[in-house]
N, C-alpha and C positions, 0 to 999 in steps of 0.2 A: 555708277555703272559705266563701262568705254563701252564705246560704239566700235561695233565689228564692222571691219570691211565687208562691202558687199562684194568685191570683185575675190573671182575665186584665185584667180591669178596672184594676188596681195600676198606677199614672204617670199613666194618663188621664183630663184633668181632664174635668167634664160640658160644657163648653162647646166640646173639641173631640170629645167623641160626639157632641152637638147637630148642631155645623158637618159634622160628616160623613154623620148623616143626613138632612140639610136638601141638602147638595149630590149627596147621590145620587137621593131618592125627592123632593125639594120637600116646601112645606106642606100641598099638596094629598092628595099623598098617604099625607104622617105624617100629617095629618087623619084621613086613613081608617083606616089603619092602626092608629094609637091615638087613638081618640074623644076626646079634651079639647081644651077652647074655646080655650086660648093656642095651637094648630095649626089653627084652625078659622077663627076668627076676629082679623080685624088680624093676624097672626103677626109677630113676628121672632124672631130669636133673643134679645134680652135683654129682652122683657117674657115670653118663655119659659123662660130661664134662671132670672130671679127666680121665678115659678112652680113649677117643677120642684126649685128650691135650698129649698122650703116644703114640699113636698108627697112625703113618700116614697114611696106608689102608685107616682104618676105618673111620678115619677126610672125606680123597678124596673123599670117597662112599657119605660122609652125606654133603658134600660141592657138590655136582657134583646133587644130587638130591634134594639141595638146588637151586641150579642152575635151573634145569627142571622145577623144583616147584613154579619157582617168577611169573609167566604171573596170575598162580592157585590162588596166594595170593593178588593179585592185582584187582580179581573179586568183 
């Protein structure tokens, strides 16, 4: 029998938690949501990926309201 990961995060790469809260809530409102300047300003997703792939804060905030977020994406 394998042992299942217990973290729910386990397969998913950051670039499709990115694309799924970018396709739910937009930039505008990951902006608000979590205050840093790659959602804020100019946004995409890969000058935000490269940011977020630098910065472990910022990863935890957008994985942790990824997190919040999965029941919201599953409607």
């Amino acid at each position: 029998m394998q042992n299942q990961s217990k973290d729910p995060l386990h397969g998913i790469t950051l670039q499709k938690i990115l694309e799924s809260l970018v396709d739910y809530y937009g930039f505008d409102t990951l902006g608000e949501l979590i205050p840093i300047k790659c959602f804020m300003s100019n946004a995409s997703v890969k000058s935000s990926l490269t940011f977020l792939r630098k910065t472990d804060w910022a990863r935890k905030k957008v994985e942790d309201l990824y997190l919040k977020s999965l029941p919201k994406f599953t409607k």
